[in-house]
C-alpha positions as CSV (number, residue, x, y, z in Angstrom):
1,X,-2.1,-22.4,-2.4
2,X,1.4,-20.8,-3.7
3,X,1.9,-17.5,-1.6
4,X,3.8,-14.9,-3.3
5,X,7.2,-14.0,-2.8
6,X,9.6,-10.8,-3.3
7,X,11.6,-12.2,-5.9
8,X,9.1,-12.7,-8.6
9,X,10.2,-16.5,-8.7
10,X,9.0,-18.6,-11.3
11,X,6.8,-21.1,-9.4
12,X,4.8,-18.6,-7.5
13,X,2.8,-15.9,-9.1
14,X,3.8,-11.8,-8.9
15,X,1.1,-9.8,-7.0
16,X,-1.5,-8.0,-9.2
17,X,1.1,-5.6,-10.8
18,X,-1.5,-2.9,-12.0
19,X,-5.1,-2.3,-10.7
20,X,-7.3,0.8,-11.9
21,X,-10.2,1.8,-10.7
22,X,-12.6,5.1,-11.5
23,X,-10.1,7.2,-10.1
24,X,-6.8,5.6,-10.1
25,X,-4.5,3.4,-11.4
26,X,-2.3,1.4,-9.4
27,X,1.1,0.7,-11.2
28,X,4.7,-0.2,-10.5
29,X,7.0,2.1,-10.3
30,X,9.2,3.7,-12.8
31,X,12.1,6.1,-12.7
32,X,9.8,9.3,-13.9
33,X,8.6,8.8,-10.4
34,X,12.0,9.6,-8.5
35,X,10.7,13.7,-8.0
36,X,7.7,12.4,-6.6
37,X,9.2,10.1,-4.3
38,X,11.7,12.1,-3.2
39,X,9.4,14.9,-2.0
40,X,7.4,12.8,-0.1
41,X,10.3,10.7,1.5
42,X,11.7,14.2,2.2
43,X,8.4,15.9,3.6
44,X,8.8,16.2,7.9
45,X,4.7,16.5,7.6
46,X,4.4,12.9,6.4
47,X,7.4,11.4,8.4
48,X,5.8,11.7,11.5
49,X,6.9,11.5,14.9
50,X,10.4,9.4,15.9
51,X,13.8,9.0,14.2
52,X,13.1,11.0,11.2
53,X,10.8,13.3,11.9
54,X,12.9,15.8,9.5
55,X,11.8,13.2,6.4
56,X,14.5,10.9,5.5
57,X,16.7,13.5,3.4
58,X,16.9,11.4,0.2
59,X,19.5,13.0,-2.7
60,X,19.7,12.2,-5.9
61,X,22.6,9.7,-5.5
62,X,20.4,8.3,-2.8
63,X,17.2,8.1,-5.3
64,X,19.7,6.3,-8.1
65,X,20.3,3.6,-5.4
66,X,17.4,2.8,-4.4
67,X,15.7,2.2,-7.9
68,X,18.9,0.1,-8.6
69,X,17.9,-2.0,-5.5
70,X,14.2,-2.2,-5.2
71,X,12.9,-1.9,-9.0
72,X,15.5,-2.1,-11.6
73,X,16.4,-5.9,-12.6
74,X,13.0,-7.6,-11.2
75,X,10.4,-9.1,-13.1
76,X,7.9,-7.9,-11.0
77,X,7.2,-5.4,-9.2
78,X,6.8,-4.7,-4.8
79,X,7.1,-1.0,-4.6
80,X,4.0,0.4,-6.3
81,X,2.7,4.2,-7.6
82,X,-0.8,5.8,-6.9
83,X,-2.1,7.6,-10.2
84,X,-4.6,9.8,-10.9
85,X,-6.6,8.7,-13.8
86,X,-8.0,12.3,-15.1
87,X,-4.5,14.1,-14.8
88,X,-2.7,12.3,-17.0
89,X,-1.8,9.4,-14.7
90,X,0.4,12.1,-11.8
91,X,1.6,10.7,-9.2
92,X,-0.1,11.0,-6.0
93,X,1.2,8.4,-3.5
94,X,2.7,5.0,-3.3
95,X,2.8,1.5,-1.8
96,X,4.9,-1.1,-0.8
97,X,4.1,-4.7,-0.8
98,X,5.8,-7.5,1.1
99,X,6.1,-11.3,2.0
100,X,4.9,-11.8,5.4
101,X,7.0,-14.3,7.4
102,X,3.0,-16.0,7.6
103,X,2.4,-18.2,4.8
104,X,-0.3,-17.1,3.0
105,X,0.1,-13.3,4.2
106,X,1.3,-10.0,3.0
107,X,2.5,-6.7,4.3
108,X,1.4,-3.7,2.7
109,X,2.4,-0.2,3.7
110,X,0.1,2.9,1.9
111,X,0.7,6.8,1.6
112,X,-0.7,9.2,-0.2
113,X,2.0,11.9,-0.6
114,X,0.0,14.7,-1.8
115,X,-0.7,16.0,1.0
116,X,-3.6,18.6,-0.2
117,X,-5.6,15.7,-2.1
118,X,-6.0,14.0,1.4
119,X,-9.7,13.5,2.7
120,X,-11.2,12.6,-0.9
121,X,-10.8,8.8,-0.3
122,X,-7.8,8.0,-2.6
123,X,-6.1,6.1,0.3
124,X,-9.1,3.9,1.0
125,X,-10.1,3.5,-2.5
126,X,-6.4,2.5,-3.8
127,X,-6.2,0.3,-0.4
128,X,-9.3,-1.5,-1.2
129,X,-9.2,-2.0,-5.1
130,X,-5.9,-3.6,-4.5
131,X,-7.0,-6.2,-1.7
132,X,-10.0,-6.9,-3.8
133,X,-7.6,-7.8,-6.6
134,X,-4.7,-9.2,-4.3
135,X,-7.6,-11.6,-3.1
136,X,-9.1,-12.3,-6.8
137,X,-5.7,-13.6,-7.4
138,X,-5.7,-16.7,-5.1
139,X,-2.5,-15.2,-3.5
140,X,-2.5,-14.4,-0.2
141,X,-5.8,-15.2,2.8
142,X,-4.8,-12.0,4.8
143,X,-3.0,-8.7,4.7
144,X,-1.1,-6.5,7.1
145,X,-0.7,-3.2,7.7
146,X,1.5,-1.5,10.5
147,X,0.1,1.7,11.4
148,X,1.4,4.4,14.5
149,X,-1.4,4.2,16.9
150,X,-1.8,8.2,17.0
151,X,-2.6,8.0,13.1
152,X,-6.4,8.3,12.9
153,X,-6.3,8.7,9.4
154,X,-4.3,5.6,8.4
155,X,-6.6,3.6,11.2
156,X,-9.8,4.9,9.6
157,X,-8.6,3.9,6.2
158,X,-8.0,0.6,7.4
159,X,-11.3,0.1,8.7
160,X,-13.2,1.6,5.9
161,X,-11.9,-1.2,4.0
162,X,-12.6,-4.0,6.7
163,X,-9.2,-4.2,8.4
164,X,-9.5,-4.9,12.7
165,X,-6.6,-4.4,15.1
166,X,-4.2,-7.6,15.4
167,X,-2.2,-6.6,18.0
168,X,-0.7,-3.5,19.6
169,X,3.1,-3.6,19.4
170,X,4.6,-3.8,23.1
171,X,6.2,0.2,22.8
172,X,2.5,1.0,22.7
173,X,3.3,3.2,19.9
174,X,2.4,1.0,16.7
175,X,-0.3,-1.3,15.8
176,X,-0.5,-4.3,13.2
177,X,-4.0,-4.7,11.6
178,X,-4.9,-7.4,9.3
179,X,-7.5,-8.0,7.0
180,X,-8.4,-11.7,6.0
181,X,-10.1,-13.2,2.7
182,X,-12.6,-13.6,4.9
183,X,-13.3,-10.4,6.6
184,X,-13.4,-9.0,2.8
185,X,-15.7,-10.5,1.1
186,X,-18.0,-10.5,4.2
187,X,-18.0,-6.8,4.0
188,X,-18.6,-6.4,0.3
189,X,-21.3,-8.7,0.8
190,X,-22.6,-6.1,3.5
191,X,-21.9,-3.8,1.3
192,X,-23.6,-4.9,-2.0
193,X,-26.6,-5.8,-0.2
194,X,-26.8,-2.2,0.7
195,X,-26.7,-0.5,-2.3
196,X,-28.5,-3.0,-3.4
197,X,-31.5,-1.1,-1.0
C-alpha cells in the first residue's frame, strides 16, 4: 500500500482533496478563506485553555505567511475548508490533514469555527464523509485525532464516527484517538443494518 505524504509527491497519491456530502462540501483551501480563518484562529472561545487561551492573534501579514507556507505552491492540498452547501458554499470550519510518523496512518485535526452552527452535526458529518473517503481511497488503515480531554464535544464527535481512545497523553490533559479501516466499516455495517430495520 503507498501511504500519503505532505508533499503531494508523485509516487504516492494526494488525500481525497474535495468530498461533499448533503450538507457540505469539503474543499481545500483558498485565499477568500483568510477572514474566515483568521476569526476563528483569533476567537479565545475556540482556543481553549493553555498558551493561547487569548486565540493566537493572527494579522494580516501573519495570514499572507501562512498561505505562502501551507497552501500556495503545492499540488495538493493538507489544510482543508468546511462549506455549507445551501449558502453558497460559506465557510464554516476547517481541517488539517497530516502524515503520521505510522506508516499507513494520518492525523487529522477538525473545527468548526462558527460557533453558533455548533450542535447540528457538521463536525461529525464533515469528520465522517472524509474518513469514508480517506478509506475508499486505499490510503491510509487508521486515523488520528488529538483531542484535550475536557472537550466533550470533540470526544463525542469522535465517537459518533467510531473513533476509541488510543492513549491518554502523560500531562493527563490530551488524548489521541484513532479510528482504523477496520473499526469503520464495522460500524457502517452496524449501521446500514439498522436503517436497514
Amino acid at each position: 500500500m503507498k501511504t500519503m505524504t505532505d508533499n503531494c509527491h508523485p509516487d504516492y497519491p494526494p488525500v481525497p482533496q474535495d468530498v461533499t456530502t448533503k450538507r457540505l462540501t469539503i474543499r481545500p483551501s483558498v485565499r477568500a478563506d483568510a477572514p474566515f480563518l483568521k476569526k476563528w484562529w483569533n476567537d479565545p472561545a475556540l482556543a481553549g485553555s493553555g498558551d493561547i487561551s487569548a486565540g493566537m492573534q493572527y494579522d494580516d501579514g501573519d495570514m499572507e505567511n501562512w498561505f505562502r507556507r501551507y497552501v500556495e505552491g503545492r499540488s495538493c492540498a493538507t489544510h482543508f475548508v468546511i462549506c455549507l452547501r445551501e449558502s453558497g458554499e460559506t465557510p464554516i470550519g476547517e481541517f488539517y490533514i497530516a502524515s503520521d510518523d505510522r506508516p499507513g496512518c494520518v492525523g487529522l485535526a477538525l473545527l468548526i469555527g462558527e460557533t453558533a452552527l455548533w450542535g447540528n452535526g457538521y463536525g461529525t458529518e464533515a469528520l465522517r464523509a472524509y474518513a469514508e473517503a480517506l478509506f475508499d481511497s486505499g490510503l491510509c488503515e487508521a486515523i488520528r485525532v488529538d483531542t484535550r480531554r475536557d472537550n466533550a464535544r470533540a470526544i463525542h464527535m469522535s465517537e459518533r464516527v467510531g473513533f476509541e481512545i488510543e492513549v491518554v497523553w502523560a500531562n493527563g490533559l490530551f488524548q489521541t484517538m484513532i479510528l482504523t479501516r477496520e473499526a469503520f466499516e464495522h460500524l457502517r455495517s452496524r449501521q446500514s443494518h439498522a436503517r436497514a430495520g
